[in-house]
N, C-alpha and C positions, 0 to 999 in steps of 0.2 A: 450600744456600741460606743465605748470611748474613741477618741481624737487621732488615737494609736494606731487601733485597726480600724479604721476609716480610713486614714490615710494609704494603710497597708494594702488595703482592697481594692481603694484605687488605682493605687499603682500597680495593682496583678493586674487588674480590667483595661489597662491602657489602653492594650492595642486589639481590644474585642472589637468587634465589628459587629453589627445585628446582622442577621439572615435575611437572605430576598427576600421577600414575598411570591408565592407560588403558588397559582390558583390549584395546582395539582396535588399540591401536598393536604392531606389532611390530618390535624393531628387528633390522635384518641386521647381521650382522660385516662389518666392511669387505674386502673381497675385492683382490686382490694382480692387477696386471694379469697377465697369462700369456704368457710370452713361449717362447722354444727357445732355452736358456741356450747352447745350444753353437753358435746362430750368434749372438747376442751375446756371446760370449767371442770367437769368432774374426773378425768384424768387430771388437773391440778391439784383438787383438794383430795384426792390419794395420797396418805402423807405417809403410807407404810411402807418402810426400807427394803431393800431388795440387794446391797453391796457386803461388804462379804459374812459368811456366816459359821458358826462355830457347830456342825452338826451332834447333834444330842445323840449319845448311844442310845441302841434300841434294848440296852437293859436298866436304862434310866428311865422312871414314868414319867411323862408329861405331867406337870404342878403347878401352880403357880395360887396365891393368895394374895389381895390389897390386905396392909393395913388396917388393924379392926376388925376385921369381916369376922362376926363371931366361927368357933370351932363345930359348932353342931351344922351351922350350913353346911360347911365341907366337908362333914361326915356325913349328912342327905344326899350331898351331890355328890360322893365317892360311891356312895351306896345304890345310886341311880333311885332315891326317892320321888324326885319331882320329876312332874311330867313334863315331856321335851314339846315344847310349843313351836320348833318349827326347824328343820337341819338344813345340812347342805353337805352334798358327794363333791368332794375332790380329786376321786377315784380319776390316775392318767392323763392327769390337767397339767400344761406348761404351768413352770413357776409364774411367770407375766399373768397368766389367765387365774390361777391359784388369789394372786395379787389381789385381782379386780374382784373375783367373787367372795373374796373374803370380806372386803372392803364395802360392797354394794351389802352385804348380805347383816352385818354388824349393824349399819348404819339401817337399814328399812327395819329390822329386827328393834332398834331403838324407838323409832320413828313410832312404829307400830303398841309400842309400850310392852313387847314382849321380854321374858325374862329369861327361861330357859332353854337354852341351844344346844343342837347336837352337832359335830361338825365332823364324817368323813374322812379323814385324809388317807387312809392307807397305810398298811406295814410290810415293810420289805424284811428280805431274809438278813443282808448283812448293811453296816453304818450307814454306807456310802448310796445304799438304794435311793431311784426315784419317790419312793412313798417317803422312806425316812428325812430325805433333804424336806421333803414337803412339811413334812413333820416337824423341823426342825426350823423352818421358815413362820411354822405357823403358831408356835410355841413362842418367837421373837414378835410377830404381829399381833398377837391378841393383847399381850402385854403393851403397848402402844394405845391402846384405847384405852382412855378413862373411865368409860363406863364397863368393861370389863374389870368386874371384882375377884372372880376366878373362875380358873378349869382344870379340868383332872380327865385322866382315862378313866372312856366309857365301862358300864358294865358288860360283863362277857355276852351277854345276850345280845346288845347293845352296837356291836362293833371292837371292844374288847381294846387291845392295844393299840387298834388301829381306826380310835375312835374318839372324840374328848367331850365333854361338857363342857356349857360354858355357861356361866352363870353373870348377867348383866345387872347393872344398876338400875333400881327401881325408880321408875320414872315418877313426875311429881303427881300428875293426876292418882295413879296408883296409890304413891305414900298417904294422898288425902282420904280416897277410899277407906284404906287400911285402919286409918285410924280414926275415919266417922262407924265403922263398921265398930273397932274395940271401945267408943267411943258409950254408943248405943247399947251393950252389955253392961258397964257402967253403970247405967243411970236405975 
């Protein structure tokens, strides 16, 4: 505190007076509200958008490719070659709730060193449908994650339009596998 507001403070405090003392008063410690840090930590690290959004026509296919990602993988994953290691329904789920289990389900799907995903979401009859906004939320969300390299509509067996792949980054334990395995035909 400089000499400035020292002085300042004093002069506010002049005419304080301390409080009785009163055997009847007791004061409490201020109390901390109580929350469950670990879903306030993980509602923080939710870093996928939800403000406003540009809905995709449902005669547009959901697409999307990183950089690089050779062309035959996404004509595997167009063609529903790989097997789906683990989905998730988004069938009549608020956008908020859509949010979170998209979010929780990417990220354990990572965790876990899985690769290929099937995700649910539903097709409505016209743009403006619940399935379609979903649709169209989840098209802008997938792209948001890094390790999402692509997805595409499922095969018709599959869930069809109202269904996608999603194909993640190969985790590093995996990469290492991969190539002690082509490693050992080599030799």
């Amino acid at each position: 505190m400089n000499p400035d507001d020292k002085a300042f403070f004093l002069d506010a405090m002049s005419d304080v007076k301390p409080l009785k003392s009163n055997q009847h008063t007791q004061w409490q410690p201020a109390t901390k509200p109580s929350f469950d840090k670990r879903v306030y930590y993980q509602e923080d690290e939710n870093f996928l958008t939800t403000g406003f959004l540009d809905v995709i026509p449902l005669s547009e296919p959901l697409e999307y490719q990183q950089v690089g990602l050779q062309q035959g993988v996404v004509e595997k994953l167009r063609n529903g070659k790989y097997q789906q290691q683990a989905s998730l329904n988004l069938l009549r789920m608020p956008v908020a709730q859509c949010r979170k289990q998209v979010f929780e389900f990417i990220v354990q799907a990572e965790r876990a060193g899985l690769r290929n995903l099937l995700i649910i979401h539903g097709k409505g009859r016209e743009d403006r449908s619940h399935a379609n906004v979903i649709r169209s939320f989840l098209a802008r969300w997938l792209t948001e994650f890094e390790s999402v390299q692509a997805f595409c509509r499922a095969a018709d067996n599959q869930g069809g339009s109202g269904a996608c792949y999603v194909v993640l980054r190969k985790s590093q334990a995996a990469k290492e596998e991969t190539w002690e395995r082509h490693a050992k035909r080599s030799r």
